[in-house]
Structures are given as structure tokens and as C-alpha cells.
N, C-alpha and C positions, 0 to 999 in steps of 0.2 A: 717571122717576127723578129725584129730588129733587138739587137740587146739591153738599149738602152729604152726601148719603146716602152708605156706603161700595157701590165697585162690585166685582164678583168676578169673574173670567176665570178660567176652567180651561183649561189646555193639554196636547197631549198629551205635548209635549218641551218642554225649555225648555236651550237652551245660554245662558250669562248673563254670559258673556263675559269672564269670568277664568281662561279658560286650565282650569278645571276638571271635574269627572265631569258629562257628561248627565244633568239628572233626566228622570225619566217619570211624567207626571200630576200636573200642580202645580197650586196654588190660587195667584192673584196678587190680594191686597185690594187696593185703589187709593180712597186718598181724597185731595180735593180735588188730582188729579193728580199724585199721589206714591205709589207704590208702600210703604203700610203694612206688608205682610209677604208672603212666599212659606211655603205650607205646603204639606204633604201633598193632595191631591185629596182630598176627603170629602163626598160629597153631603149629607149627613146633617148637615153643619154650616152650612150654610147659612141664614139665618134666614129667605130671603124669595129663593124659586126665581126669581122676576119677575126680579131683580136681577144675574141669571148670565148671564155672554155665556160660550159655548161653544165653545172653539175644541180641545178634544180631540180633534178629525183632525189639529191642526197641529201643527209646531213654530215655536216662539220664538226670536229672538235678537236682541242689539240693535241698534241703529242702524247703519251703515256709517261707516268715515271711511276717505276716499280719500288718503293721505298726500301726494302728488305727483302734480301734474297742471299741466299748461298748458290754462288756460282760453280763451285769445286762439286758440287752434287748433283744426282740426277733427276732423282724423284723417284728413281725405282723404289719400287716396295718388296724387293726379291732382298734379304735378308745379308745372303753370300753376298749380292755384285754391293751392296754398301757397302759392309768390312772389307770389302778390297778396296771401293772408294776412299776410305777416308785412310789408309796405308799407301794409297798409288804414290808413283813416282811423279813428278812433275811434267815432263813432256804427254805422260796417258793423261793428265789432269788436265795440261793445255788445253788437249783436243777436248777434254768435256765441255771447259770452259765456254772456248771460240763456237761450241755445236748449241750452248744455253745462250749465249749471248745473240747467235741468228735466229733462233725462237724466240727472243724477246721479239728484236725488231720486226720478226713474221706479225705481231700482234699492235705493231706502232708505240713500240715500248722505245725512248729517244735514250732514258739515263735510267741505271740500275744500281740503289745501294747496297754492297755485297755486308753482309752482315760476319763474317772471319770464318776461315778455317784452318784447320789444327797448324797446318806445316808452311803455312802463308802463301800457298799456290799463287790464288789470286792477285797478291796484291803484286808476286813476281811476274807475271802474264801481265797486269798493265803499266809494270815498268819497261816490260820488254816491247811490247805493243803498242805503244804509246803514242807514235807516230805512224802504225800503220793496222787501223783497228781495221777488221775484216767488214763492218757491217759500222754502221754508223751511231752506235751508242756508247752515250759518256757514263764511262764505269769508275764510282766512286767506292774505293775499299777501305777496310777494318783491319788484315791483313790479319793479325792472330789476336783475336779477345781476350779479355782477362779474366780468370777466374781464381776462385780461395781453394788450393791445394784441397784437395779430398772432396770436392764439392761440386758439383752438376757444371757441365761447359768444357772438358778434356777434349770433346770431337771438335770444337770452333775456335783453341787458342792453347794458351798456358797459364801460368799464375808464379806469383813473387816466389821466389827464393825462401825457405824456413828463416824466420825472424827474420823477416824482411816484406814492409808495408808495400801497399798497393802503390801508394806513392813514389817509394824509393825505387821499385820495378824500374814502376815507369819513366822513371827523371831518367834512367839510362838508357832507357828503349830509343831509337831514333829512326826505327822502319818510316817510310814516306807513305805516311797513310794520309786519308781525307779524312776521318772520323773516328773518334774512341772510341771504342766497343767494348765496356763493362756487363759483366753477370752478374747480377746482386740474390736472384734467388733459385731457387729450381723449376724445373716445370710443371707444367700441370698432370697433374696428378690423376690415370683412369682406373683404378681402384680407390677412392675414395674421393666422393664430390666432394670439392670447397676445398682441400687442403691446403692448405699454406705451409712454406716453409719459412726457416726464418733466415733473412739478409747472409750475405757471404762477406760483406765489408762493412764496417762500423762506421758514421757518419762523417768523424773525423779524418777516415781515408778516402771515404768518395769526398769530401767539400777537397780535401790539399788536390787529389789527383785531378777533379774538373778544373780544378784553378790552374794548375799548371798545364792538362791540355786549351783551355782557353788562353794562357798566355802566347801558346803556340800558334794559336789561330784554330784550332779545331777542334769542332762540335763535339758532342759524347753524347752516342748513343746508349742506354742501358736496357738490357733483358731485367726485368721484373714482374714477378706477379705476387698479389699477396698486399694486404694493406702496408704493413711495415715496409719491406724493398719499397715498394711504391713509395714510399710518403717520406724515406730517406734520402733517396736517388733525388726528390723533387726540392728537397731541404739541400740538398750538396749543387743543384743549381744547374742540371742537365738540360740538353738540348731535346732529346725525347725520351721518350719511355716506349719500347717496344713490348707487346704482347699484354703487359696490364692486365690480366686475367683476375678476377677478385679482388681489385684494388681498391671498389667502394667509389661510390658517389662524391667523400668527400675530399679524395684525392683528384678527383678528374676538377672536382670546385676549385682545387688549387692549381692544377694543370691550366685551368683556364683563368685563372689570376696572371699566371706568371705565363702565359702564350708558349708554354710547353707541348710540343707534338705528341701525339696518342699516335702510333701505327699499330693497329688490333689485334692483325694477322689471323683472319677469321676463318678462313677457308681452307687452312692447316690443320686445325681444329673440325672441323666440316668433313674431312675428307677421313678423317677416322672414324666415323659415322658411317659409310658405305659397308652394306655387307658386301656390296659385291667385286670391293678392293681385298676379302681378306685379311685387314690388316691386323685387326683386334675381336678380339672374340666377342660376344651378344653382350655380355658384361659389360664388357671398357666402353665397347660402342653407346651403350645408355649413358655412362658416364661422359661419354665425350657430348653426345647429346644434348646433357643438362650445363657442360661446359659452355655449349655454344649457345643456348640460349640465356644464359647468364649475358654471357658478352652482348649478348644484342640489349641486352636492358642497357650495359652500361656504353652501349654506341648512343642510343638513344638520351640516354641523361648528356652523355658529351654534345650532342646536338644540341639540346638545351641550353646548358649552358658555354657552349661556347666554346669548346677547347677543339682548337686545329687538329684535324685528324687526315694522315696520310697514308694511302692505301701501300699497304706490302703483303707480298705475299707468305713470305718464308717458303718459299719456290727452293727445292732440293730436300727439303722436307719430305717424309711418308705421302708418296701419292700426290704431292705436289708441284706440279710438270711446271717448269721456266718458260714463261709468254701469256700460253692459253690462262693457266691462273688466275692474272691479274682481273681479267674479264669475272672470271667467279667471285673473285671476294668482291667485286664492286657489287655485286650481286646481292650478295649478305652485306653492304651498306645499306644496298635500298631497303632490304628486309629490314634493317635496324632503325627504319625511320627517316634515313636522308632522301632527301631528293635528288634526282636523276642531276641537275645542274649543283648541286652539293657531292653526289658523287663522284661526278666528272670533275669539281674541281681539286678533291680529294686526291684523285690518280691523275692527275696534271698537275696544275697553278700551287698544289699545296707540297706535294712531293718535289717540285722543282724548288720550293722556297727553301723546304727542309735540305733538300741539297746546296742550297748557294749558288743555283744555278738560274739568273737571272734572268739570261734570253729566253728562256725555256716555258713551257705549260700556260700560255695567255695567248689567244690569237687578239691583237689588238694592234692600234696604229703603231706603228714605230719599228713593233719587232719582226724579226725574220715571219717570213711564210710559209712554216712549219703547223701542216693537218693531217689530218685523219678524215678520209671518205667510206662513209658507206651507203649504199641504196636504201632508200626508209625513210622514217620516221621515226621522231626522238620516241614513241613507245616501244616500241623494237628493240631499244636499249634497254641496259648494257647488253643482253644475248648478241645481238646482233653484229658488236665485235669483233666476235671471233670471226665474220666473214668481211672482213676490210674489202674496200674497191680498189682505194689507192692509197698512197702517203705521199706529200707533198714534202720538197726539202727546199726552198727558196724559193719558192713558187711556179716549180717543177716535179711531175711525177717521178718518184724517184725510179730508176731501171735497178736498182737492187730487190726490189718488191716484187715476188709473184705469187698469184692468188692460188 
């Protein structure tokens, strides 16, 4: 097949990642690694059979993007090998890094946004990397978060100087990160359902500090749970709000005013639930329970009303393995009320938006010819996943991919 020849793929499903209807049985032209057009399946228009790769048992959909992750972690749940994790040296980190980063792409995960850790491993590994990633995902970092001296977030960052605003930190800080990674509250809470804590920054430090990383050009992400965090972060003018835990109805109303991103990070939560992970005693595990089904209410009202929601997993978390994950919390999407083509746009088209990554999570005319194969049918989904056939990277299987 000639290089500049056009090439033809028939499918037998094709979700394409906007959120919209299933087709069945589509033609995809692909020239010079660009997705010329999507038609009807018509054998009969073919000019030259040689030329047809055949995936009509499959379905299609595009790339993955992991919204939230810690890359510098593993996912163990062994207690010891954490506290070594978050004190290791940077070269033992690397190798965590580059071993999370080829289980993403094992999963057709294209871009991963790394959520900080303590000593900025990560954001050192894609400076150094930069030109020769091992595996072909674009890795957007945080590099060290921000958090209020004495106040939940020490393991993902630092915090201002005594008498010294969030703001002022940060106007000196000059790390080459893609995204501001703010802590406004604590976490959820598995002794006591529903707690809230209260904000780590006063409204006045999160609105100057978003101003100034937007005048930089970059996003802010923020950890929040809690109606107040929540409903400050979204008054200071943020680009998302991660984790959202108890935030109420009437902050996701304002999320979706202001086309603010929800990443739920449900399957974090989910996996402290398993007894048979160990992780937390009969106790916490009910607690974690009734945590997670809180969140599914408020997936579902977000559905409702509208507010973009981007699948992450917080992969390096307790029991939350970097790749396979992403596939589980799409899972607890569909439990939450989305639809399988709401899902899939969730952890593509919507995660790539939330990254600024343009070419990314749409199979449609124009853009590169970047998929996801697997044998089935769109009910199979998301399980199904986790057994990819192939991944396509310009409209070739790619030889980094083995099943």
C-alpha cells in the first residue's frame, strides 16, 4: 500500500466520541494519517478491495485521556512500599513513572493529567523526557500542589512560606508546569459520613492566584470537597474542580453555569469498599460505601444539568492501579446515569478538552486517525476495554501494543 494512497477501514460500531448516537457499519478513508471522511459501509465503493482493513466484528472509539492521576505512585496498598514511595529518590521514581505511564497506554490511554507530588518527580521526568517518551502518551503535570501549612496535601506538594499568601508563593514559583494544582479542603472522610472540612484558602487568595496562573496561560485544577471549598474555588474562577465529594446540587448548578469540569474520581472511592483489598476495616468500608453512592446522586444531577464531567481516576491512590482504572470508573459513570456514548465522551473528547489538547479524543473528518479496537459490541462496554484488539496511531496499528 502506497504511502500516499487513501486507506479504508470498515467498522462494525463506531462511538466517536461526542457524546452522540452509535453508528453501525461505517467506512473510515484515512489519508496521509488524517481521517478524510466517515461514510456509510458500502462494499461496492471501494475502488481497490486490497486496500480494506476489516474490522466489522469491532467497535471503535477514540483514544482515552486519564484526567487525574499520580504518576510518582503505585497503587499498592502495602502500607511500607508507600512511605518509601513518597521519600524515594528520583531515578527509583523515574522507573515508577515510565512502568505507570506503559499501563496507561496498555489501556489506549493517549494523555494523562498527573495531579502533583511532594518533591516534583514527575514534572522532572517530562522535562527530561520530553523528546523521547518511551510509550506514546502526552503527559500534562502539576509538579508540586499547593496546600495551607498544617492542612491535608503534604504527600502532593508544599505550601506558602509563614505570613506569606497563596498568591505571593506563587508569583515566585516558576516550575514549567501545564496546570495549577490547588488544595482547598481535605478529604473524605471514613469515620464519619458527610464531613466537611472547611477551605484551606480564603476567597481573596484563590480569585488573585487563578488570575495570575490564567495570566500565564494555565488552567487550575482544584481538590475540593465540601459545599464551601466547592462554591469558593468556583467564585475564584477555576478550570475544574476535582473530586467534589458533598459539594451539593447547587454548586454543580453553578459548575454548569460557568462550563466548569467536574472529574469525580469515583473508583478511588470504590475501591475502599473491597474487602477483599484489605484496605479499611467493615467500618470505613460502609462509610466509603455511602460515600460513593452520594457521588453517584451527584453524577447524575451533573448529567442533568449539564456540567462537563471528565473521567480520572486518581490512579496511585489505595488500590488504584494506572491504566486498567480508567475502564472501572467509566463504569461507575454508567452506574451514575450516563450513557455509554456520554461515557466514552467523558474519558476522551472531554478529558482532552480539559487538557488543551485539540487533536485528541474525536474520531472525526480532519483529525488524525487515532482508535481504539475491540471485538464486540457497544454493550460489552466499558468491561470490554480492558481486552483492546488494537490501537491505531495515524491510521496504523500501532507495534508498541501487545495484547
Amino acid at each position: 500500500m502506497g504511502m500516499n494512497e487513501p486507506k479504508y477501514i470498515s467498522a462494525g460500531y463506531l462511538i466517536d466520541g461526542s457524546g452522540g448516537p452509535i453508528r453501525k457499519d461505517i467506512l473510515l478513508i484515512i489519508e496521509g494519517g488524517r481521517i478524510a471522511a466517515i461514510e456509510p459501509f458500502c462494499r461496492n465503493d471501494i475502488p481497490d478491495p486490497t486496500r480494506l482493513v476489516d474490522l466489522s466484528r469491532s467497535t471503535i472509539i477514540p483514544p482515552l485521556v486519564d484526567s487525574h492521576a499520580h504518576l510518582a505512585l503505585s497503587g499498592s496498598i502495602d502500607k511500607e512500599v508507600r512511605a518509601r514511595q513518597l521519600e524515594a529518590r528520583y531515578p527509583e521514581v523515574a522507573v515508577t513513572i515510565e512502568r505507570n505511564l506503559a499501563y496507561h497506554f496498555s489501556q489506549g490511554i493517549f494523555a494523562v493529567r498527573d495531579g502533583g507530588d511532594r518533591h516534583g518527580h514527575v514534572l522532572r521526568y517530562r522535562e527530561e523526557k520530553a523528546s523521547a517518551m518511551p510509550v506514546p502518551v502526552r503527559l500534562q503535570v502539576s509538579g508540586r500542589a499547593w496546600h495551607r501549612a498544617g492542612r491535608y496535601g503534604s504527600m502532593l506538594g508544599r505550601h506558602p512560606a509563614e505570613h506569606e499568601t497563596l498568591a505571593e508563593a506563587f508569583s515566585r514559583d516558576y516550575d514549567s508546569i501545564d496546570q495549577l494544582k490547588l488544595i482547598n479542603s481535605g478529604p473524605n472522610s471514613l469515620k464519619e459520613f458527610g464531613k466537611q472540612t472547611p477551605p484551606q484558602f480564603t476567597l481573596e487568595e484563590l480569585r488573585e492566584t487563578v488570575r495570575l496562573a490564567h495570566d500565564r496561560g494555565l488552567p487550575v485544577m482544584v481538590h475540593a470537597n465540601g459545599v464551601e471549598p466547592v462554591r469558593m474555588a468556583i467564585e475564584a474562577g477555576v478550570d475544574s474542580i476535582e473530586h467534589g465529594y458533598f459539594m451539593g446540587r447547587d454548586n454543580l448548578a453553578r459548575m454548569a453555569d460557568k462550563r466548569i469540569f467536574w472529574v469525580p474520581t469515583l473508583f478511588a472511592m470504590h475501591a475502599l469498599t473491597h474487602a477483599v483489598l484489605r484496605i479499611s476495616p467493615p467500618a470505613e468500608r460502609a462509610i466509603a460505601s455511602m460515600n460513593v453512592k452520594n457521588q453517584l446522586q451527584q453524577v447524575a444531577w451533573a448529567r442533568e444539568l449539564g456540567v462537563p464531567i471528565a473521567a480520572g481516576t486518581d490512579a496511585g491512590c489505595y488500590g488504584v492501579m494506572h491504566g486498567e482504572s480508567l475502564v472501572e470508573e467509566m463504569k461507575m459513570l454508567v452506574k451514575g446515569g450516563c450513557t455509554l456514548s456520554e461515557t466514552i465522551r467523558a474519558a476522551s473528547n472531554n478529558g482532552a478538552r480539559l487538557l488543551g489538547l485539540g487533536d485528541l479524543g474525536l474520531i472525526a473528518k480532519g483529525r488524525p486517525a487515532d482508535f481504539l479496537v475491540f471485538l464486540g459490541t457497544p454493550p460489552q462496554l466499558p468491561r470490554k476495554l480492558a481486552f483492546l484488539e488494537a490501537i491505531y496511531i495515524n491510521g496504523n496499528p500501532s507495534p508498541l501494543f501487545r495484547k
